[in-house]
Backbone as CSV, one residue per row, in Angstrom:
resi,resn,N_x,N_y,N_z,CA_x,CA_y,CA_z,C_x,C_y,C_z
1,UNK,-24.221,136.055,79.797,-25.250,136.761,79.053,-24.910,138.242,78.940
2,UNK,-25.397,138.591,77.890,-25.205,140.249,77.813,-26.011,140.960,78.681
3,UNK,-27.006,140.825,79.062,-27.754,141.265,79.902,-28.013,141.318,81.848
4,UNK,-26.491,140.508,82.039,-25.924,140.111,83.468,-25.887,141.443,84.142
5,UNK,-26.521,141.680,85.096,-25.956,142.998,85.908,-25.266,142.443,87.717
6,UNK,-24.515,143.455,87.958,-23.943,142.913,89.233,-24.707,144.175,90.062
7,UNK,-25.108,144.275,91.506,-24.354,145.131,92.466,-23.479,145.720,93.139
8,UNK,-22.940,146.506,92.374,-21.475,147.143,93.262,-21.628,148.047,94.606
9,UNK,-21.324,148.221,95.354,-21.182,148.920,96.248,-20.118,150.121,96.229
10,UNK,-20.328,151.024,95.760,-18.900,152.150,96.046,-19.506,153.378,96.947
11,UNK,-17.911,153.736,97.486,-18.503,154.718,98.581,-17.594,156.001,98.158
12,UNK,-17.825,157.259,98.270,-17.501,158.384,98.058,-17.575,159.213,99.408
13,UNK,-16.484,159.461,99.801,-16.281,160.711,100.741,-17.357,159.955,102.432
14,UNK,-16.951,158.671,102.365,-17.374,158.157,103.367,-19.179,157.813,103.598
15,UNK,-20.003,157.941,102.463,-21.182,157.748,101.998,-20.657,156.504,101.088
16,UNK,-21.722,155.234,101.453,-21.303,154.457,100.351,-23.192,154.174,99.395
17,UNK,-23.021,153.522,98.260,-24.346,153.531,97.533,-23.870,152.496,96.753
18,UNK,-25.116,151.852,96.221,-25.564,150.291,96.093,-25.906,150.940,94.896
19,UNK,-25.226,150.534,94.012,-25.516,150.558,92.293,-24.976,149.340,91.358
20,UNK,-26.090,149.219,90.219,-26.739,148.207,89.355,-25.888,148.584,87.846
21,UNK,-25.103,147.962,87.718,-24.464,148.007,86.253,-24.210,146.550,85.574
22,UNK,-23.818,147.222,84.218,-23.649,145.146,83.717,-22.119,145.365,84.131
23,UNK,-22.110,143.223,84.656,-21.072,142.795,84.603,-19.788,143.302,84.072
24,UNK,-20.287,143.598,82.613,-19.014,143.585,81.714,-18.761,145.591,82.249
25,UNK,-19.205,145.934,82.690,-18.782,147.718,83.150,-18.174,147.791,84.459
26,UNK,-18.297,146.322,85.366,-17.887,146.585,86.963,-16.535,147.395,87.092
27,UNK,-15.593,147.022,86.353,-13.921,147.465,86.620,-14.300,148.850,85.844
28,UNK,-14.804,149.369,84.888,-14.771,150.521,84.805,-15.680,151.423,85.243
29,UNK,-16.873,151.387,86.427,-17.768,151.698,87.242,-16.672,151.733,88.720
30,UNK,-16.379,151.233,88.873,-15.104,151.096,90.419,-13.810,151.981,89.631
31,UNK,-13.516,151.989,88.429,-12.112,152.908,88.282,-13.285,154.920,88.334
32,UNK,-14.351,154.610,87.901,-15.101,156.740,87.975,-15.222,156.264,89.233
33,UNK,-15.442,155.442,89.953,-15.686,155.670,91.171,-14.389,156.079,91.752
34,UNK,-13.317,155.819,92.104,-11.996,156.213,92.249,-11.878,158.011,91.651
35,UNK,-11.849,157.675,90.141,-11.539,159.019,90.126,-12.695,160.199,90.818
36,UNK,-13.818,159.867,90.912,-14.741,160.656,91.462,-14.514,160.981,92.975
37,UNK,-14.191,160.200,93.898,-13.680,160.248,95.000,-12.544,160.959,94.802
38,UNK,-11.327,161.074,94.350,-9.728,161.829,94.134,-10.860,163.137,94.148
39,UNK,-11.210,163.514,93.062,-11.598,164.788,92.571,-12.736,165.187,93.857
40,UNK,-13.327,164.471,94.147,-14.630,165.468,95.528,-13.190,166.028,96.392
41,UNK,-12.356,164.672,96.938,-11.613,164.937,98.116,-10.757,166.503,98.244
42,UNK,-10.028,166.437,96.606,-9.925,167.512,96.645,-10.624,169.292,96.477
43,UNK,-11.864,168.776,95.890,-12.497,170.022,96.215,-12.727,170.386,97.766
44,UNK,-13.054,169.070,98.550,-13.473,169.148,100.114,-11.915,170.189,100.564
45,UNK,-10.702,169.474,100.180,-9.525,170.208,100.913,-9.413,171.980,100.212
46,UNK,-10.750,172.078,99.499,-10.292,173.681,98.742,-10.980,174.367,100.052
47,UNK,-11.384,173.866,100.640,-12.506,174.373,101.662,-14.240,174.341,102.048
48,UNK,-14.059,173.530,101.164,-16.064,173.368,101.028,-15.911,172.335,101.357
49,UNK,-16.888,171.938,102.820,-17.333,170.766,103.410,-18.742,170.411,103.406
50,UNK,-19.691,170.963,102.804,-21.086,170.594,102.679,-20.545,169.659,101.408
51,UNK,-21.149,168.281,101.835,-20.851,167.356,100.837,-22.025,167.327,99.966
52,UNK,-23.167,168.210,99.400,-23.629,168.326,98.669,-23.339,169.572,97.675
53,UNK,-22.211,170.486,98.107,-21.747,171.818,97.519,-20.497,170.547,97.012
54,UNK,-19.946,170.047,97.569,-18.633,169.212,96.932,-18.800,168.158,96.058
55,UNK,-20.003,168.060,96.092,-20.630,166.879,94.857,-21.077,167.493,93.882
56,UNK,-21.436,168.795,94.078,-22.001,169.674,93.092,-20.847,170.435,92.079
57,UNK,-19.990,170.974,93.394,-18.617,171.497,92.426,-17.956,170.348,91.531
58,UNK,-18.008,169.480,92.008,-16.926,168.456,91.408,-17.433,168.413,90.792
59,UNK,-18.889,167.572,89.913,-19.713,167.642,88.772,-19.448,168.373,88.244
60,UNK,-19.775,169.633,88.382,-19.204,170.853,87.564,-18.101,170.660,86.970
61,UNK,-17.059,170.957,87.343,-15.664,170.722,87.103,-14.955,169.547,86.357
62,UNK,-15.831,168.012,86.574,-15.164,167.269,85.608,-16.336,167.339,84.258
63,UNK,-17.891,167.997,84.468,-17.943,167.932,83.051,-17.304,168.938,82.201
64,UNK,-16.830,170.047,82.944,-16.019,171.019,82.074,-14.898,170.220,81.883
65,UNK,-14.268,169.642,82.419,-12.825,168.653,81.264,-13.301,168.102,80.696
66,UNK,-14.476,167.428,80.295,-14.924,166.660,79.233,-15.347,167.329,78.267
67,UNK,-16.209,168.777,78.070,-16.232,169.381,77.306,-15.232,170.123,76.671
68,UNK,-13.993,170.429,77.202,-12.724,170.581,76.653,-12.047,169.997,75.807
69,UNK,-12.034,168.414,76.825,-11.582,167.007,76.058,-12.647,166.969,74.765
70,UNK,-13.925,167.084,74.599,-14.264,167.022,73.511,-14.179,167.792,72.464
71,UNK,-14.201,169.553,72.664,-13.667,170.277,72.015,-12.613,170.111,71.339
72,UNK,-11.605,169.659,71.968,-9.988,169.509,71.956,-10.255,168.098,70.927
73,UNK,-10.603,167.056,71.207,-11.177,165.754,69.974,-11.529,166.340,68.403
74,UNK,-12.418,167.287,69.122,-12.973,167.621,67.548,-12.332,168.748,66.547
75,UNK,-11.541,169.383,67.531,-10.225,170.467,66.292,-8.798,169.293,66.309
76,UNK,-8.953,168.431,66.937,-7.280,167.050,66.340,-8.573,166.569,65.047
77,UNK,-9.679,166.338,65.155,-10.402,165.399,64.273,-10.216,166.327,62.969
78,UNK,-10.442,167.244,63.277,-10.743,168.300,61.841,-9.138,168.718,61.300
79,UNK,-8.213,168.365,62.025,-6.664,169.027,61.859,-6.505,168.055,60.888
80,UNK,-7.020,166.399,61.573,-6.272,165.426,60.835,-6.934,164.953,59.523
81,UNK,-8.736,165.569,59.326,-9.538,165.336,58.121,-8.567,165.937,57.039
82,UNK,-8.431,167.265,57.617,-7.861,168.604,56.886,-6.711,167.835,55.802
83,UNK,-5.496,167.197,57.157,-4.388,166.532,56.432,-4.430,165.551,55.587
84,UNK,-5.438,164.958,55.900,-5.915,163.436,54.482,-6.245,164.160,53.701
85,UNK,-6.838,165.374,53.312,-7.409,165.854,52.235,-6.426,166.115,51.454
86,UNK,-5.363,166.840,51.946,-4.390,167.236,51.772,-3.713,166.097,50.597
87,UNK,-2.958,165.165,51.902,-2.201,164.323,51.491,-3.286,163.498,50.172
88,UNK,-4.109,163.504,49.977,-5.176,162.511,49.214,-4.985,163.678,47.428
89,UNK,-5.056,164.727,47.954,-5.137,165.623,46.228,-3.588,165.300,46.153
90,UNK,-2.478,165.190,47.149,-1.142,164.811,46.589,-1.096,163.839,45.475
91,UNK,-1.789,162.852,46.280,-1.468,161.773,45.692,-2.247,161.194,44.432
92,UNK,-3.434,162.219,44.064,-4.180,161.815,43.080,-3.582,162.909,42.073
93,UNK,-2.775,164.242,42.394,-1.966,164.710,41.667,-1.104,163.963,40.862
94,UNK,-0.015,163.478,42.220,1.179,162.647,41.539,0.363,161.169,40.542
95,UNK,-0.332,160.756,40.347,-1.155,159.583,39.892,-1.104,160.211,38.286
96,UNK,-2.075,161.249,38.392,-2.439,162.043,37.402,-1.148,162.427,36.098
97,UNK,0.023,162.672,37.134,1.392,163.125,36.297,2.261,162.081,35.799
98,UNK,1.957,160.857,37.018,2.255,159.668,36.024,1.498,158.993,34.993
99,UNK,0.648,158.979,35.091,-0.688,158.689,33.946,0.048,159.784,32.789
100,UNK,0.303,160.592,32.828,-0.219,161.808,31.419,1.611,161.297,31.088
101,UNK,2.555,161.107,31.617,4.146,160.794,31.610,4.116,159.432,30.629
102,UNK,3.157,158.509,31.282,3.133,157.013,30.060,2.248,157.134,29.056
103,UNK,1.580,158.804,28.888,0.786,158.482,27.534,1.148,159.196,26.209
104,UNK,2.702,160.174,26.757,3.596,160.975,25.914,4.163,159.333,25.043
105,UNK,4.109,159.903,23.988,4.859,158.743,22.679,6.499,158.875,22.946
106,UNK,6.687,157.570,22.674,7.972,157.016,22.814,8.779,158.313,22.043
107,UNK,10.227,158.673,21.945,11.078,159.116,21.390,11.954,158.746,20.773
């Protein structure tokens, strides 16, 4: 069913928590869990051991790569609109020059 949810269990920085996702998200709910753990651990080794300052920095920090990553999405999105536009008046150019080429009278 689409509507199947499992209990996963993942633990972070030696705290573990009992969370409710669908089935079909478990492997990618256990892979942020992974990367979320990499990323606390290393804020913990920057020197901050209050694991609520290291849950807090890390938050911080990976939504700023996502707002980057999205920034960064949306000037490739607009680079590559830019280039279809581009390439699109080429080609309705070249269309245009063959059209007007077969309507010159024979010689």
């Amino acid at each position: 069913m689409m509507n199947d949810t499992a209990d996963i269990s993942i633990e972070l920085m030696g705290k573990m928590y009992q969370i409710k996702c669908p089935e079909t998200e478990v492997n990618a709910l256990q892979r942020a869990a992974q990367y979320l753990e990499e990323k606390m651990r290393l804020t913990r080794e920057s020197g901050i051991l209050n694991f609520d300052k290291v849950a807090i920095i890390t938050a911080l920090n990976v939504a700023h790569q996502l707002l980057i990553l999205e920034q960064q999405k949306n000037q490739h999105a607009h680079v590559v609109s830019n280039r279809l536009t581009e390439l699109q008046n080429k080609i309705e150019y070249a269309l245009a020059q063959n059209k007007q080429m077969e309507l010159l009278p024979a010689e």
